[in-house]
C-alpha positions in Angstrom: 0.0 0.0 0.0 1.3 3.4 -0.7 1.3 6.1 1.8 0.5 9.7 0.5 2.4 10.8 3.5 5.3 9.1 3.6 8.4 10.5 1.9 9.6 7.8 -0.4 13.6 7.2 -1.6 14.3 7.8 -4.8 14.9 3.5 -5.2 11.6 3.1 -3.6 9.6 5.9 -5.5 11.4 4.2 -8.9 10.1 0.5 -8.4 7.0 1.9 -7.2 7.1 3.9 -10.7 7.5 0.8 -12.5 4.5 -1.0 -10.8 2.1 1.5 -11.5 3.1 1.9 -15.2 3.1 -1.9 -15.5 -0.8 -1.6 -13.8 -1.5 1.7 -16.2 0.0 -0.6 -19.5 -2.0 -3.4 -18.7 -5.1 -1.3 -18.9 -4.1 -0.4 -22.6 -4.5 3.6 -22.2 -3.0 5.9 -24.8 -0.1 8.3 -23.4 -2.7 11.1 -22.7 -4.7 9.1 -21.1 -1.9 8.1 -18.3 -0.6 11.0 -17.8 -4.3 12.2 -17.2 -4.8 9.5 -14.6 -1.8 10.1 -12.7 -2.2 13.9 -12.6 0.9 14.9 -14.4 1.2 18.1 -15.9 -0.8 17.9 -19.1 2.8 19.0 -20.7 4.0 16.1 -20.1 6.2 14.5 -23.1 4.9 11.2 -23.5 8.7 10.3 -23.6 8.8 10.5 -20.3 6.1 7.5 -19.6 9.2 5.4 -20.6 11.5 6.8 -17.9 8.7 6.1 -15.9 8.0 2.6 -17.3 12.1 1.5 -17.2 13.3 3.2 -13.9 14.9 6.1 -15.5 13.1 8.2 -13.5 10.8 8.2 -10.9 6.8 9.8 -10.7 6.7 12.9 -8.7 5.9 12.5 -5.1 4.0 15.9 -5.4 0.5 17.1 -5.2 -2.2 13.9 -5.6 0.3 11.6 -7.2 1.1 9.3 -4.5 -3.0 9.3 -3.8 -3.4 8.2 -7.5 -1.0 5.8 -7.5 -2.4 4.1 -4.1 -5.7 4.0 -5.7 -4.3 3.2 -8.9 -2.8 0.1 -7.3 -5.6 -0.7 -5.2 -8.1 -0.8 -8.1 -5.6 -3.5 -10.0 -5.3 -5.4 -7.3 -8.9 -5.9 -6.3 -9.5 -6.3 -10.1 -6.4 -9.2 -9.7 -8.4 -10.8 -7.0 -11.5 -10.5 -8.7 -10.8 -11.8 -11.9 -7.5 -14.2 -11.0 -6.9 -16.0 -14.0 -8.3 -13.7 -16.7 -6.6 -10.5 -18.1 -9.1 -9.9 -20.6 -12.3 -9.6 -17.9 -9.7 -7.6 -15.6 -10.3 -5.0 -19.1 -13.6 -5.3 -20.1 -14.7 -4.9 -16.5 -12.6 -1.0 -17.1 -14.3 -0.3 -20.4 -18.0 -1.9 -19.6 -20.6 0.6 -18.8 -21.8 0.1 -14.8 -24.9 0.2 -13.7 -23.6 2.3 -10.1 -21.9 4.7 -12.7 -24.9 5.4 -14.4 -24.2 3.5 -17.4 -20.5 5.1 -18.1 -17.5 3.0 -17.9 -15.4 3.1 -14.8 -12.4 4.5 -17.0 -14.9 7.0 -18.2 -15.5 7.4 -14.3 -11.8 7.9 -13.8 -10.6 10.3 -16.8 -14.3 12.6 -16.0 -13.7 12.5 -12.1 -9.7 12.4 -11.6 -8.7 11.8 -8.1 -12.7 11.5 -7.0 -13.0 9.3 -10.0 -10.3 6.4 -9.1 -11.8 6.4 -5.3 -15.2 5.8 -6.9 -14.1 3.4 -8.9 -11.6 1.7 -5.7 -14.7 1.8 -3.5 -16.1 -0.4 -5.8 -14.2 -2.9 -7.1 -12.6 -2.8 -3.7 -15.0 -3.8 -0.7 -12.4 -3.9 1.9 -11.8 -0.6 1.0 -14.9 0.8 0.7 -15.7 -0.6 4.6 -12.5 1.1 5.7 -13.8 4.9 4.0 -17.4 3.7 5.5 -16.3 3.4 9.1 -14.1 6.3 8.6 -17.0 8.5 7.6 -19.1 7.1 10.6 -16.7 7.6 12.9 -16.4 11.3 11.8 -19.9 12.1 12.0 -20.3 10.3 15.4 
């Protein structure tokens, strides 16, 4: 799990980098569409998705990134657990239209939404997760 508020080494944030681009490939987005999920700067050479994808160079651990990439990695692993032997439901579960996202596709739900977008999607693909922000809310309005 990756912790938004942890300072990360530069070894650490690179294989973390490599994970996430390995999660973000196996999803089969276009450049724009990555660097769109992950909340870089929209001037962002697509270039650098390789650095990213190799080890040349790390994500930023600045702004939401690190929340993204939790998320991100939360989503692929409940979609792992889900779906254990089958890449090709792991995708089509991303790019079907969902009944709880009125009808849109939970990629559609994550490029519309950003950051709100992947936790909509985490919450649910992910139950674990989605008791964990339940008794969180529940203990803040108690």
């Amino acid at each position: 799990m990756i912790k938004s508020d942890k300072e990360y080494s530069v070894e650490e944030m690179t294989e973390i980098s490599k994970g996430v681009m390995q999660y973000l490939d196996s999803w089969q987005l276009s450049s724009e569409e990555v660097i769109s999920i992950l909340g870089l700067d929209p001037n962002t050479r697509t270039r650098h998705l390789q650095y990213f994808r190799t080890g040349e160079k790390p994500l930023p651990q600045e702004g939401e990134t690190l929340q993204r990439i939790d998320h991100i990695a939360g989503i692929a692993d409940a979609l792992r657990t889900t779906f254990p032997f089958s890449d090709k439901m792991r995708l089509l579960w991303l790019r079907k239209p969902h009944r709880r996202f009125r009808k849109n596709t939970p990629l559609a739900v994550i490029m519309e939404k950003g950051l709100n977008g992947l936790m909509k999607v985490r919450i649910e693909v992910d139950c674990a997760y989605g008791w964990k922000i339940s008794e969180e809310m529940a203990k803040a309005g108690n």
